[in-house]
C-alpha positions, 0 to 999 in steps of 0.5 A, a space after each residue: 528527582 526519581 524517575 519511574 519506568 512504566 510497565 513494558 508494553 505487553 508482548 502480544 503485538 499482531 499485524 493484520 493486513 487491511 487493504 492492498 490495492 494495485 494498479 499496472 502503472 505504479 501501485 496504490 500504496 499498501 495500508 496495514 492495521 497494527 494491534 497490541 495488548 494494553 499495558 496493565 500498568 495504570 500509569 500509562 497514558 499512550 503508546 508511541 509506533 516506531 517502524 523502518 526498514 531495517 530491524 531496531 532502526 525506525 525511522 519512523 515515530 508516531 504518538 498515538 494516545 491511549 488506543 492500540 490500534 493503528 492503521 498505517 499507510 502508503 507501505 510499498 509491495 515487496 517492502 520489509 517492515 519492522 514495527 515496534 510500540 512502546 508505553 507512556 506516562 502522563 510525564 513522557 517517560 517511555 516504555 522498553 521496546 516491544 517485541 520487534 514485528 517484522 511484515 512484507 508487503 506482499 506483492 499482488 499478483 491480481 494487476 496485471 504487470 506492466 510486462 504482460 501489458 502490450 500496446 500496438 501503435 496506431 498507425 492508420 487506426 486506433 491504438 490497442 492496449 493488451 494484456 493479462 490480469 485475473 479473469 473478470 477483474 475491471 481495469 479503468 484505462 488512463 492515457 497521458 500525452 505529459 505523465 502530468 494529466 491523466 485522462 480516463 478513456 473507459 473500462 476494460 474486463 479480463 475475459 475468462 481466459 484472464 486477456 483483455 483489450 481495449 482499443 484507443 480510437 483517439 491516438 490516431 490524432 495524439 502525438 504521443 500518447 502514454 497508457 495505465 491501468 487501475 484496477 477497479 474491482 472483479 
């Protein structure tokens, strides 16, 4: 039995970045979009995506079909990526290796950071949660007592000067009290 090696993916492979969305607490995983040229070989029945954080090792795989585009999600901000396609045909046999694409995440600079965000213990009043973000971006501010069940207290705006404040009139009758801040948008 011979075995036939397919045509080698084409060598124009682009990453172009779709969405990446940050929160104070934590961060909303990154989302990328992936695309290749096809292969010219008529064999070719999909393309597999191999990608991990260290170059020419993927610790990831996935069979995609006959499509050259793909979006891939939950990617983490300051994180180097290295992806990587390759070709097959109908009886499985696989493709070389593309040329190895390597992408950061970027880190976003429009939430605000937990380090800029100050919260003034109620004592005799309502608690005061501050900070600094982009001006005019909408947060949604969030309080927990057990980090398992997270209420929405309401929405704060970064004035002109990009500080914002919001004040917590519940948590003088909280026990403990824990904030976060998702962005919602300018």
């Amino acid at each position: 039995m011979t075995s036939k090696v397919i045509a080698r993916v084409a060598a124009s492979f682009t990453i172009v970045l779709t969405f990446l969305n940050l929160c104070a607490y934590g961060s909303t995983p990154a989302k990328v979009t992936l695309a290749w040229d096809a292969s010219p070989d008529s064999t070719v029945a999909g393309y597999r995506l191999y990608y991990g954080g260290k170059s020419e090792s993927y610790t990831n795989a996935s069979t995609l079909g006959n499509v050259t585009t793909v979006t891939i999600s939950n990617l983490i901000e300051g994180v180097t990526y290295y992806f990587a396609v390759t070709a097959y045909d109908a009886s499985g046999l696989e493709s070389d290796f593309s040329g190895e694409v390597p992408y950061t995440v970027p880190i976003s600079t429009s939430a605000p950071s937990l380090a800029n965000v100050k919260v003034a213990p109620g004592l005799a009043g309502p608690a005061v949660v501050a900070g600094t973000g982009n001006p005019g971006d909408k947060y949604t501010v969030l309080a927990t007592k057990d980090f398992l069940s997270w209420q929405t207290l309401g929405t704060v705006v970064a004035g002109l000067d990009g500080t914002f404040q919001y004040s917590d009139l519940a948590a003088v009758s909280a026990p403990v009290r824990f904030y976060r801040l998702q962005r919602i948008g300018p």
